[in-house]
C-alpha positions as CSV (number, residue, x, y, z in Angstrom):
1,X,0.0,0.0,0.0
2,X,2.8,2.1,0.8
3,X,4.9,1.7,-2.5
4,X,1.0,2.8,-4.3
5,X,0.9,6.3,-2.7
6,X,4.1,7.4,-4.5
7,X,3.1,5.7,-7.5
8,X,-0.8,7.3,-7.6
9,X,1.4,10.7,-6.8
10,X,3.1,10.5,-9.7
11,X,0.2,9.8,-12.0
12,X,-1.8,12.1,-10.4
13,X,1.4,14.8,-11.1
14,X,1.6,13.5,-14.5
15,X,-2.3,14.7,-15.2
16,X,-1.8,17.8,-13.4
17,X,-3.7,17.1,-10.4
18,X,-2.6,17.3,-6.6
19,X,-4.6,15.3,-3.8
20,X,-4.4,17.1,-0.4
21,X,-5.5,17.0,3.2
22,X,-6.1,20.2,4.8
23,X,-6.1,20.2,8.7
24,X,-8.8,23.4,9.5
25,X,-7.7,23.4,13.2
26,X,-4.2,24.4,12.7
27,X,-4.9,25.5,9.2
28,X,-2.3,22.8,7.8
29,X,-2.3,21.5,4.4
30,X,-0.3,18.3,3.5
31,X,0.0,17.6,0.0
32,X,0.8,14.1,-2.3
33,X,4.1,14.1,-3.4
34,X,5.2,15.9,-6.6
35,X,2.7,18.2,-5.7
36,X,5.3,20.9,-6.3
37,X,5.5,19.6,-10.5
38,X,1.6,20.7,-10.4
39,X,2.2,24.2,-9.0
40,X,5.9,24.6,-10.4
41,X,5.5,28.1,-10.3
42,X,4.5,28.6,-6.2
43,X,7.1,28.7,-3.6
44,X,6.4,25.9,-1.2
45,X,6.1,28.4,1.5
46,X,2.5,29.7,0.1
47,X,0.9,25.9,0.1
48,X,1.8,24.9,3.5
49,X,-1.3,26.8,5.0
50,X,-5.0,27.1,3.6
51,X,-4.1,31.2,5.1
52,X,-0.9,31.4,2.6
53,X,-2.7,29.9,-0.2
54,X,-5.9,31.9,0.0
55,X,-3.2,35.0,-0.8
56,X,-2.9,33.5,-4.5
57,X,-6.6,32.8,-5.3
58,X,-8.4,35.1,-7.6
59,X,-11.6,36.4,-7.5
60,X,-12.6,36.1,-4.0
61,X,-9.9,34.8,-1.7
62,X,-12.2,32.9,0.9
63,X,-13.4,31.1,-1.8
64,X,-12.1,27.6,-0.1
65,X,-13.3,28.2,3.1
66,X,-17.0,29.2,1.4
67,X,-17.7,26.5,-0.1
68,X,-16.9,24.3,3.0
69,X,-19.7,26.5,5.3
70,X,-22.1,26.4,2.2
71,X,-22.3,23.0,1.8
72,X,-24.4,20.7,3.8
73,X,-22.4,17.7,5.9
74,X,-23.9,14.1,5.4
75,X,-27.1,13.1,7.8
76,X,-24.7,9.6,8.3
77,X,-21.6,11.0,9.3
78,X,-20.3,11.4,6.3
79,X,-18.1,14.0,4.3
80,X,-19.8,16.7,2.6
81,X,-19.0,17.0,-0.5
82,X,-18.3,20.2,-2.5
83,X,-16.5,21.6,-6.0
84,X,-14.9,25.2,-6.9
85,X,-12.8,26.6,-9.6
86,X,-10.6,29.6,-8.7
87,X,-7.5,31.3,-9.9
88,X,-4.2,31.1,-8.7
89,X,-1.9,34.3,-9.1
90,X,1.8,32.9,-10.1
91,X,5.0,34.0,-10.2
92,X,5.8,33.8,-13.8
93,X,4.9,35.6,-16.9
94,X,1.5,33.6,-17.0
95,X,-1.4,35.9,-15.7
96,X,-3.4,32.9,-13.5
97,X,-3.7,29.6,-13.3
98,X,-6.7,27.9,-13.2
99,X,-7.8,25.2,-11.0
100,X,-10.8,23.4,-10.6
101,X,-11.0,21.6,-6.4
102,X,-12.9,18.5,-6.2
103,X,-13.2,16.9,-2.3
104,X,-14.9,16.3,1.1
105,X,-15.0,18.0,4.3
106,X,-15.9,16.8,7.6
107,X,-17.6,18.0,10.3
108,X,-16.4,18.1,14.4
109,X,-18.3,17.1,17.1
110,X,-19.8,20.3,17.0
111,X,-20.9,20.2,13.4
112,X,-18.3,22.9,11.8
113,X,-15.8,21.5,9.5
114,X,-12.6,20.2,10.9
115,X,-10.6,18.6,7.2
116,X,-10.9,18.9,4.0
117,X,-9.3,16.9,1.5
118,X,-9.6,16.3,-1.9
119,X,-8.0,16.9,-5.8
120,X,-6.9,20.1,-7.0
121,X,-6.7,20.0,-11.1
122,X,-5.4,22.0,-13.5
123,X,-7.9,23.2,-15.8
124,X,-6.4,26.1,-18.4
125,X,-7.7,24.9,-21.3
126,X,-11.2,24.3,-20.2
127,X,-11.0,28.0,-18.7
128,X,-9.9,29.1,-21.9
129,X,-11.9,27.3,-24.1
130,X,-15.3,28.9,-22.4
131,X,-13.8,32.2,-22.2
132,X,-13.5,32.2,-25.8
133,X,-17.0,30.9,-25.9
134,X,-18.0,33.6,-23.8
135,X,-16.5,36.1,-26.2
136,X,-18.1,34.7,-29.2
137,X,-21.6,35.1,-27.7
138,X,-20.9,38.8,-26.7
139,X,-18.5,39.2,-29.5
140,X,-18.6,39.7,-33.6
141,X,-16.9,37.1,-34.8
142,X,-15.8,39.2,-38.1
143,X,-13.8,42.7,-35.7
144,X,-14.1,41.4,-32.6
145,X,-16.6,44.0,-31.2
146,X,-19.7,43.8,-29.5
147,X,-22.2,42.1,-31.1
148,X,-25.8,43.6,-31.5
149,X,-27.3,42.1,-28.8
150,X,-24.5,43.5,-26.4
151,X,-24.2,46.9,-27.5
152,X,-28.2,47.5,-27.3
153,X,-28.0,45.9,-23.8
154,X,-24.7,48.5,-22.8
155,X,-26.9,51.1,-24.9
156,X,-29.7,50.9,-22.0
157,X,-27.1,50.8,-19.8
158,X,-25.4,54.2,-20.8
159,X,-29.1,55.8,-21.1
160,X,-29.8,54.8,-17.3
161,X,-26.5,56.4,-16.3
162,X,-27.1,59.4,-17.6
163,X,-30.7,59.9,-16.0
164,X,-28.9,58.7,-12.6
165,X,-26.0,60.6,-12.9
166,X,-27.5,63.8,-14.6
167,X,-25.1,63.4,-17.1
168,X,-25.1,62.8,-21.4
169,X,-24.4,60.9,-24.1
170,X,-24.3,60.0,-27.8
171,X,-25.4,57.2,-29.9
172,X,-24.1,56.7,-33.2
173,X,-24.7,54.3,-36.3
174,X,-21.8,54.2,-38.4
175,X,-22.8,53.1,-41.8
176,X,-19.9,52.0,-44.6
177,X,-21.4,53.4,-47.6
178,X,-21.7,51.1,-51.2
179,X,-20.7,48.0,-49.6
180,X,-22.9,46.1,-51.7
181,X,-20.8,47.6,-54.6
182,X,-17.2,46.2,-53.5
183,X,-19.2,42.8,-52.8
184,X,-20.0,42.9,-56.3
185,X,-16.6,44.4,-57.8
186,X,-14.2,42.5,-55.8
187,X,-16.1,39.6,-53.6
188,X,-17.4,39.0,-50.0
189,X,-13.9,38.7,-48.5
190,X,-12.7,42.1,-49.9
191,X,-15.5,43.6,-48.3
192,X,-15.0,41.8,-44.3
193,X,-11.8,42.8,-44.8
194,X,-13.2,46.6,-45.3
195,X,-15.3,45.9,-42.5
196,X,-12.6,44.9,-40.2
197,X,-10.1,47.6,-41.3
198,X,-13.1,50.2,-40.9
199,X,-13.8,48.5,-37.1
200,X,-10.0,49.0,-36.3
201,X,-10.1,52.9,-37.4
202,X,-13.2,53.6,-35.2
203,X,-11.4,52.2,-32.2
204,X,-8.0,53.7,-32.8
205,X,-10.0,56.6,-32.6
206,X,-12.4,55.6,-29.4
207,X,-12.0,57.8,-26.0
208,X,-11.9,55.8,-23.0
209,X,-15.2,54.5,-21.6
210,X,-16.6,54.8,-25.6
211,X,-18.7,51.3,-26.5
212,X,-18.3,50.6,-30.5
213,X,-20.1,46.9,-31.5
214,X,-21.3,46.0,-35.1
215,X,-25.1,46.7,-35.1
216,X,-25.6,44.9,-38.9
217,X,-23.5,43.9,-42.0
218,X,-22.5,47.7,-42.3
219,X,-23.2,49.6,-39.3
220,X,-21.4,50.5,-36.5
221,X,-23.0,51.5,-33.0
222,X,-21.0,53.7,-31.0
223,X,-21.6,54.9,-28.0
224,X,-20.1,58.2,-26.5
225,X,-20.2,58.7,-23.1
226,X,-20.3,62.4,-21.2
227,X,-20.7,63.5,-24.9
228,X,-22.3,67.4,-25.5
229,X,-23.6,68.1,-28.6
230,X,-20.5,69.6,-29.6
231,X,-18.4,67.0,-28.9
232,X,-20.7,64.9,-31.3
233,X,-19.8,66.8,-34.0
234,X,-16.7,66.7,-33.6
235,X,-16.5,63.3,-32.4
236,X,-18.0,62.6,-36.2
237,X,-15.7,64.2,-38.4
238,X,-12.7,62.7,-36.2
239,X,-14.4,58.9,-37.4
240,X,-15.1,60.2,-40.8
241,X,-11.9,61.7,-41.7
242,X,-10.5,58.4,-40.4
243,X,-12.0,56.3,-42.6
244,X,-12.0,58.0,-45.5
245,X,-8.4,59.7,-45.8
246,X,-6.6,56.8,-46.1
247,X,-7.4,53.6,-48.7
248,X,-8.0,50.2,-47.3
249,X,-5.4,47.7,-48.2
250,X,-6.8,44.6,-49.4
251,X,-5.4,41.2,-51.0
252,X,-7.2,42.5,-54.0
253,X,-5.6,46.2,-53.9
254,X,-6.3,49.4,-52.4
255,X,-10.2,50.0,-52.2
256,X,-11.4,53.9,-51.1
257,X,-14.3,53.8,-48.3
258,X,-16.1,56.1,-47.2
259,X,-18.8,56.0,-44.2
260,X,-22.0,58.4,-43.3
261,X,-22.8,58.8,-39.3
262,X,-26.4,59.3,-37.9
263,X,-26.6,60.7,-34.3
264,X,-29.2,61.5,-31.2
265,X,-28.3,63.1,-28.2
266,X,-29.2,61.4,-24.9
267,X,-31.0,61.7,-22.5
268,X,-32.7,64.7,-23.9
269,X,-33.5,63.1,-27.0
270,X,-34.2,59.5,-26.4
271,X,-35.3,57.9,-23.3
272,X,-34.7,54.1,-24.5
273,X,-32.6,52.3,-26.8
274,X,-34.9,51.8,-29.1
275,X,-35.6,55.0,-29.2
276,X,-31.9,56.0,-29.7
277,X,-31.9,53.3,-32.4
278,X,-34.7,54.4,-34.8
279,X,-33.7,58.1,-34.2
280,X,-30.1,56.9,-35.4
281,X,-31.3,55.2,-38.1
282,X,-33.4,57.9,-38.9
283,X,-30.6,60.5,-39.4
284,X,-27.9,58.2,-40.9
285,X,-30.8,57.3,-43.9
286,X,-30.7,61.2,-43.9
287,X,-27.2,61.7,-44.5
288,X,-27.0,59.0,-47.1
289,X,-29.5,60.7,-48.6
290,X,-27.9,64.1,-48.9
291,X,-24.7,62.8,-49.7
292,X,-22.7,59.8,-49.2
293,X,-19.6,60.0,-45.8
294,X,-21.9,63.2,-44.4
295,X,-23.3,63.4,-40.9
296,X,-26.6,64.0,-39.5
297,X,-27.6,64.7,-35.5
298,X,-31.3,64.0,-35.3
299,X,-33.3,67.3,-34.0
300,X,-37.2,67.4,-33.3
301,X,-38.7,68.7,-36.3
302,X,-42.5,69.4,-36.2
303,X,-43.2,68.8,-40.2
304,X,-42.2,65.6,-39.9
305,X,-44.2,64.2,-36.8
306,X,-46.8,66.0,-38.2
307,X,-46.2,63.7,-41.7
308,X,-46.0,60.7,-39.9
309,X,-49.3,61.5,-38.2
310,X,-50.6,62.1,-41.3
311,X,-48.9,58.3,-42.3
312,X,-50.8,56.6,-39.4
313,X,-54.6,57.8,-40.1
314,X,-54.2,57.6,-43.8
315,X,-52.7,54.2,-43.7
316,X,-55.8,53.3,-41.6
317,X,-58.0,55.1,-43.6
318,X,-56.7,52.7,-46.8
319,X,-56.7,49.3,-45.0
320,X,-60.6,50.4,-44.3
321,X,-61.7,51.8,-47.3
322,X,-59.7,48.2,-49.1
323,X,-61.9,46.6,-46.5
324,X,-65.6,48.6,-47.0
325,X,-64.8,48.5,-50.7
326,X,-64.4,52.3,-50.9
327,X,-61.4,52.4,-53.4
328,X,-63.3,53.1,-56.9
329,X,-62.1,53.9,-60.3
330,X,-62.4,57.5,-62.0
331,X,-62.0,57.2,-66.3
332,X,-60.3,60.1,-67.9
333,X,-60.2,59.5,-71.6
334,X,-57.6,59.3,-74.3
335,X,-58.6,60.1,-77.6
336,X,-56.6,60.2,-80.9
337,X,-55.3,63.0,-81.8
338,X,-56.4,63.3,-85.9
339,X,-60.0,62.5,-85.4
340,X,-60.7,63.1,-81.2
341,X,-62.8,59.6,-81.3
342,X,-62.2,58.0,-78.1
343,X,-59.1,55.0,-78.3
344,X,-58.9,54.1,-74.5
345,X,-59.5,55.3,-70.8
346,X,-57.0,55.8,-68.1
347,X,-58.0,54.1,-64.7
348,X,-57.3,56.5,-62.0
349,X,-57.7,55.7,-58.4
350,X,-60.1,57.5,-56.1
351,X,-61.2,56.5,-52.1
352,X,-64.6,57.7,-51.0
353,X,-64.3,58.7,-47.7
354,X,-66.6,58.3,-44.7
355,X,-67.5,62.3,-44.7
356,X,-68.6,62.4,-48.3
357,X,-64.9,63.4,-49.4
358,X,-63.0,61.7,-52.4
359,X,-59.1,61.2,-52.2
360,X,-57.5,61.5,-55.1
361,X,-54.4,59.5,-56.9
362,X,-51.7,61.6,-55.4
363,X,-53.1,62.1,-52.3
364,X,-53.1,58.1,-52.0
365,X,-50.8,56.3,-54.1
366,X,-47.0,58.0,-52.3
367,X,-48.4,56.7,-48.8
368,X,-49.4,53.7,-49.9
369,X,-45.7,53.2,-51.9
370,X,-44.3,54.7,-48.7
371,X,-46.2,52.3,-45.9
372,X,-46.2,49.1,-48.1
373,X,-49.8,49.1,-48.6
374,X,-49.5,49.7,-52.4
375,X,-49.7,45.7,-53.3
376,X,-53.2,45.9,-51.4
377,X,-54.5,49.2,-53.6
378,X,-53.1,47.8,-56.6
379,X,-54.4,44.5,-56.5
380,X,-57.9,46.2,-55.6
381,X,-57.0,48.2,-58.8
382,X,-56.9,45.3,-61.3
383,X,-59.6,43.2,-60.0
384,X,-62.3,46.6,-60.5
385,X,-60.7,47.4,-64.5
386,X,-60.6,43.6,-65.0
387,X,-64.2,43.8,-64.1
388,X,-65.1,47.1,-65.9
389,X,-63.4,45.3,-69.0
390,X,-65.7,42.2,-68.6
391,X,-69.1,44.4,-68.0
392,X,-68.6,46.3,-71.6
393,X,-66.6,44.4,-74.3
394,X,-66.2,47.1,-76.5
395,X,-63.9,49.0,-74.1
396,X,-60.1,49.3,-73.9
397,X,-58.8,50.5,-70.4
398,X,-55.3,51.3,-68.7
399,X,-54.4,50.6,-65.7
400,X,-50.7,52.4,-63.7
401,X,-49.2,50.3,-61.3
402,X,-46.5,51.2,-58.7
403,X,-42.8,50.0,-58.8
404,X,-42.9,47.4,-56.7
405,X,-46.2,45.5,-58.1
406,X,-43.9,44.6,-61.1
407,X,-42.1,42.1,-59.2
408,X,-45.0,40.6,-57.1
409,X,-45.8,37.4,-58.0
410,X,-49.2,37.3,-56.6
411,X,-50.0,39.8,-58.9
412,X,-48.9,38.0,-61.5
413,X,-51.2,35.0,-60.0
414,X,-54.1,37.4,-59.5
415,X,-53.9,38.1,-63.4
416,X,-53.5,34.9,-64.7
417,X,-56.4,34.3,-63.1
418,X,-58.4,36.8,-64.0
419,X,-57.8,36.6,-67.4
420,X,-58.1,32.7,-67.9
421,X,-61.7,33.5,-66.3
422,X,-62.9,36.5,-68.3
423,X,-61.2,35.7,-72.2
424,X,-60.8,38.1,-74.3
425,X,-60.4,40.7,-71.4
426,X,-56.5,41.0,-71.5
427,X,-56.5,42.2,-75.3
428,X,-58.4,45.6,-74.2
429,X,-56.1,45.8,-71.4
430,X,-53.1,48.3,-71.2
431,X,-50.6,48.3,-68.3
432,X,-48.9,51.7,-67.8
433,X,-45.1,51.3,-65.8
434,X,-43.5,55.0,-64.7
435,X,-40.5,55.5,-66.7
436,X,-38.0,55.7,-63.7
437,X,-39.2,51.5,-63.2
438,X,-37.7,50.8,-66.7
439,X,-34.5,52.3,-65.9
440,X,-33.6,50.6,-62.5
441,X,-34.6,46.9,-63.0
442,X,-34.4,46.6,-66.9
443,X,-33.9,43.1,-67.3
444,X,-36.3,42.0,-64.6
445,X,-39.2,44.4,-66.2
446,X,-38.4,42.8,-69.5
447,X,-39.8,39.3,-68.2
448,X,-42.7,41.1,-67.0
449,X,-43.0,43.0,-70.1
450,X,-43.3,39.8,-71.7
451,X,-45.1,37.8,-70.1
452,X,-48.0,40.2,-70.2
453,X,-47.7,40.7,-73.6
454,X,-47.9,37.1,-74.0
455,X,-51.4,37.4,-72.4
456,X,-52.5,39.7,-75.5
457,X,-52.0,43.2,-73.6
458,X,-50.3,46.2,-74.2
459,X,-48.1,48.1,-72.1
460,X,-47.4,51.7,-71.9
461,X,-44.1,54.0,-70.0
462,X,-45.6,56.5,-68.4
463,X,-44.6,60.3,-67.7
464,X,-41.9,59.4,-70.2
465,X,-39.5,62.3,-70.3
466,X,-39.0,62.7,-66.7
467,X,-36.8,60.6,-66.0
468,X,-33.6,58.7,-68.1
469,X,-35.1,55.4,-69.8
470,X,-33.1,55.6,-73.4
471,X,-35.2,54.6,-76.6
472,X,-32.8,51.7,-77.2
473,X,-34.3,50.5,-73.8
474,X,-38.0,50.8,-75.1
475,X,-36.9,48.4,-78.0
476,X,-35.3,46.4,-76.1
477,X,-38.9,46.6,-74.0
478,X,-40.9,46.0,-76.6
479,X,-42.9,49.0,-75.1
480,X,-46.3,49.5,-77.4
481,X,-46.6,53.3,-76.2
482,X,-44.9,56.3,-74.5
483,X,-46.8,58.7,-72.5
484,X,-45.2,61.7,-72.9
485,X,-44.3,63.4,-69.6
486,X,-47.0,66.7,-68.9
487,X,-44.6,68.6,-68.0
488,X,-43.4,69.1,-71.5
489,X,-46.4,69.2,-73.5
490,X,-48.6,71.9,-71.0
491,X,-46.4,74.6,-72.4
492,X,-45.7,73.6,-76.0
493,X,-47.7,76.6,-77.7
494,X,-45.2,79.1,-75.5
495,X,-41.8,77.4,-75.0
496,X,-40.2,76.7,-77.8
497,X,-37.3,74.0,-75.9
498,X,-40.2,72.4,-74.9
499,X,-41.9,72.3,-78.3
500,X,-38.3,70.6,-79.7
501,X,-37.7,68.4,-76.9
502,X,-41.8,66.7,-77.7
503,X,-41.3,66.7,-81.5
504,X,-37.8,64.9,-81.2
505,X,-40.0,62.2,-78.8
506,X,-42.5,61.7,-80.9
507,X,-40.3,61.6,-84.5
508,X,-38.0,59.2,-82.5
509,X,-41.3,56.8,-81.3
510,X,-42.6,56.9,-84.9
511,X,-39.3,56.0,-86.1
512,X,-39.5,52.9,-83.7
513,X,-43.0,52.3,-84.6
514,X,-44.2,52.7,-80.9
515,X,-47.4,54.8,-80.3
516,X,-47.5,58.0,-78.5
517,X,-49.7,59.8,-76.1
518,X,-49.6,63.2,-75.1
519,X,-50.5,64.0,-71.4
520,X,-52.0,67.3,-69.8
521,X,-53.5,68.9,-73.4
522,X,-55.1,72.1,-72.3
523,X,-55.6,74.2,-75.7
524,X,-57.0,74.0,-79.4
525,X,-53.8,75.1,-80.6
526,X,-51.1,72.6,-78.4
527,X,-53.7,70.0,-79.6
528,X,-53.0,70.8,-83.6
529,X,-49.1,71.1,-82.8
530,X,-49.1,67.3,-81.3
531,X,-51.5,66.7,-84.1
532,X,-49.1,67.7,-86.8
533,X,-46.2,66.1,-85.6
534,X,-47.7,62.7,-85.4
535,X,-48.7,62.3,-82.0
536,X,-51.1,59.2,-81.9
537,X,-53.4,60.1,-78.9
538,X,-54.0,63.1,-76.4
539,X,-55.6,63.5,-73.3
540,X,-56.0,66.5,-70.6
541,X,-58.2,69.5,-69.7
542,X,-58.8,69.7,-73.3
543,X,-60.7,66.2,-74.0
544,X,-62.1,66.0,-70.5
545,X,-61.0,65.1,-66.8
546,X,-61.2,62.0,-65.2
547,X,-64.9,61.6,-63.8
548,X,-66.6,58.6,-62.1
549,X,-69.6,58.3,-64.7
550,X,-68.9,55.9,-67.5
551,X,-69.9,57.2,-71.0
552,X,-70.3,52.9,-71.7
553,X,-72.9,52.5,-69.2
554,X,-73.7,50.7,-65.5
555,X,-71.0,50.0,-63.3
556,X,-69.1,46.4,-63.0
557,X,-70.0,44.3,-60.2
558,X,-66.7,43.0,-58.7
559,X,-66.4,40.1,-55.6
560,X,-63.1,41.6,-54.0
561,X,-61.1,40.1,-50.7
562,X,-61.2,41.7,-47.7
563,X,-57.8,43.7,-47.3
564,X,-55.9,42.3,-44.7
């Protein structure tokens, strides 16, 4: 039994563990042999006595003697067991060392404990390995800061520390602008490594105390503690100058970054973080709009609450009249231009509201685009011309639809549908896109150009003029008509620039063989200029407004959904 004990030392040595029996009565503690190969670094003097070696241990040093009065003693007599880790401050360049104390104490006659013994173990690795898992959950993985979660948790901390302490801050959202563009130029890796090099400026640049953590793929939060409004603004073109004054080195070359900064000011100017964080967001969309690597510091403004009010009643005022079927069509009609018989009408939305009022077009169609609600009054849209169409066959109608409906498939199923029930509906149907959709998503509106041509319809650009889509692109369209922007032709029989600019249009649509239409006619003499040029088809003041009455009789009766 004797030659074992020497021989369990060793092994126990060899797996850097240490048994031990500590005496609490004279505060002793006798250790297994080799003990002093486990804690190479400790003089002997500091393990003799549980007093000396509570000197080392890190965080709390009565952590030993703790956990011996927390721990409950055996109802049989038995030892009580009990387990702690604990650092141990050495001598040597390492920081701590880590050990994790398995054992037993046992109690005196009088119940308190009298000896301890048990296995001490080194346990580095373990520490390390859930430090580093500690760090990845409160950590981006990508620059090593704060992760969202974190920094809107140290966000609400920062905003209850100022209303304690009577103090301020600053929250910032760093944004790098065009990143989707160097993802596309040069690949996903080129553009981490911009976001890492652009994390690295921001905190070369931090003042102590400062929180920075990566909100999204290219944002920045920053926080800015005991931060005055001036020292926002200064604080912003210190971060901005440092990202943008020097090129970011990349395994690809050198690729120039820029970033723009939205701020708020808090206490006085948000209460919450969420509050901070909308508000932020707010005013970095604002400088982006302005001009990209600019800064904005969000300020009340009274126009804009008052617009958002506005947003909220009118947005409910839609989803109701979608619901009560008080979205109806007015007609405004488009005649040709040689003869003034009628060719077709223009659909144009109205809502009947509940005091006898009627909303018109513009006053509906930018807050629906704005609050996403223009799928809902668009779909409502087609389902009442698609019914109009089926009540008279011997009209032709068009219908303008908003940017985004052009890539909605469930319009595209609510069409199909509608037309495979009501034949011979989709020939007298023309679809009108705004010019500035024909430009951004060119070879996406193509598909859709075709595939409702396929159908039998014909599609029109409208307000063409105002925007930038090039004639090679209404070839390449297949576009059947070009409305010709308003704007231009109101002022034809008095501005000669605009009397070129529409007789170049409509020369260069004949030329293409695509029809033309002349928007907001309002005299006999603009109306024989457009005539004699070759424009196909007018409308305006001059041929009539849009009105509610049909000149083809009763109105359609359409089963719509409820709006949801």
């Amino acid at each position: 039994m004797t030659a074992a004990l020497p021989k369990a030392s060793t092994i126990l040595a060899s797996l850097g563990q240490a048994a031990f029996v500590w005496d609490i009565a004279t505060d002793a503690i006798t250790w297994s042999t080799h003990a002093n190969a486990v804690f190479s670094d400790i003089p002997a003097s500091s393990l003799q006595t549980g007093a000396e070696f509570a000197k080392l241990i890190e965080p709390e040093r009565s952590i030993r003697t703790d956990a011996l009065v927390q721990s409950q003693p055996s109802q049989r007599g038995g030892g009580a067991p009990y387990r702690i880790e604990y650092g141990v401050r050495t001598s040597t360049s390492v920081p701590v060392l880590w050990i994790e104390e398995t054992g037993c104490w046992f109690a005196g006659p009088d119940g308190r404990p009298v000896r301890a013994q048990g296995i001490v173990r080194i346990n580095n690795e373990r520490r390390a390995r859930d430090e580093q898992l500690l760090k990845l959950s409160r950590h981006d993985p990508l620059t090593g800061e704060l992760n969202r979660t974190h920094l809107v948790a140290s966000l609400a901390e920062a905003i209850e520390e100022t209303s304690r302490f009577r103090s301020t801050c600053a929250f910032m959202l760093i944004g790098i602008d065009h990143l989707a563009r160097i993802n596309d130029a040069f690949g996903f890796d080129v553009a981490d490594a911009v976001i890492s090099e652009v994390a690295q400026r921001i905190r070369g640049r931090l003042r102590g105390g400062d929180v920075l953590g990566r909100f999204s793929g290219n944002k920045f939060g920053l926080i800015l503690k005991n931060c005055t409004v001036d020292d926002i603004n200064v604080a912003a073109e210190r971060f901005l100058a440092g990202i943008r004054d020097e090129v970011v080195p990349t395994k690809s070359g050198p690729v120039s970054v820029t970033a723009s900064i939205g701020a708020v000011s808090m206490p006085r100017f948000a209460r919450s973080a969420d509050e901070a964080i909308n508000r932020a967001h707010e005013t970095l969309d604002s400088a982006k709009r302005r001009r990209a690597g600019s800064f904005s510091l969000w300020r009340p403004n009274v126009e804009r609450d008052a617009q958002r009010r506005v947003n909220i009643r009118v947005t409910d005022e839609i989803v109701t009249a979608l619901n009560e079927r008080r979205i109806v069509m007015a007609f405004e009609p488009v005649v040709e231009a040689s003869s003034r018989s009628t060719a077709f009408y223009e659909c144009l939305i109205r809502m009947e509201q509940d005091d006898g009022q009627v909303l018109l077009a513009p006053d509906i169609v930018p807050v629906a685009e704005k609050l996403g609600l223009i799928r809902l009054v668009d779909h409502r849209v087609l389902e009442l011309v698609v019914a109009e169409l089926a009540n008279a066959p011997n009209v032709q109608l068009s219908l303008n639809i908003s940017p985004e409906t052009t890539m909605d498939p469930d319009w595209w199923s609510s069409i199909e549908s509608l037309m495979s029930a009501h034949p011979g509906v989709a020939e007298r149907l023309i679809v009108e896109i705004t010019e500035t959709v024909a430009i951004q998503d060119i070879d996406d509106l193509r598909g859709f150009v075709t595939r409702l041509k396929n159908f039998g319809s014909r599609i029109a650009i409208d307000d063409f003029g105002a925007g930038y889509t090039s004639f090679r692109n209404l070839r390449k369209l297949g576009v059947d008509i070009v409305k010709i922007d308003g704007a231009f032709v109101q002022n034809i029989a008095r501005s000669a620039d605009d009397r070129a600019f529409v007789q170049t249009l409509i020369d260069l649509a004949r030329r293409l063989q695509i029809k033309t239409v002349a928007e907001w006619v309002q005299d006999e003499e603009s109306a024989g200029l457009l005539r004699d040029w070759g424009c196909d088809y007018i409308q305006g003041r001059l041929i009539g407004l849009a009105s509610s009455e049909r000149p083809w009789g009763a109105a359609a009766e359409a089963v719509l959904p409820a709006a949801s």
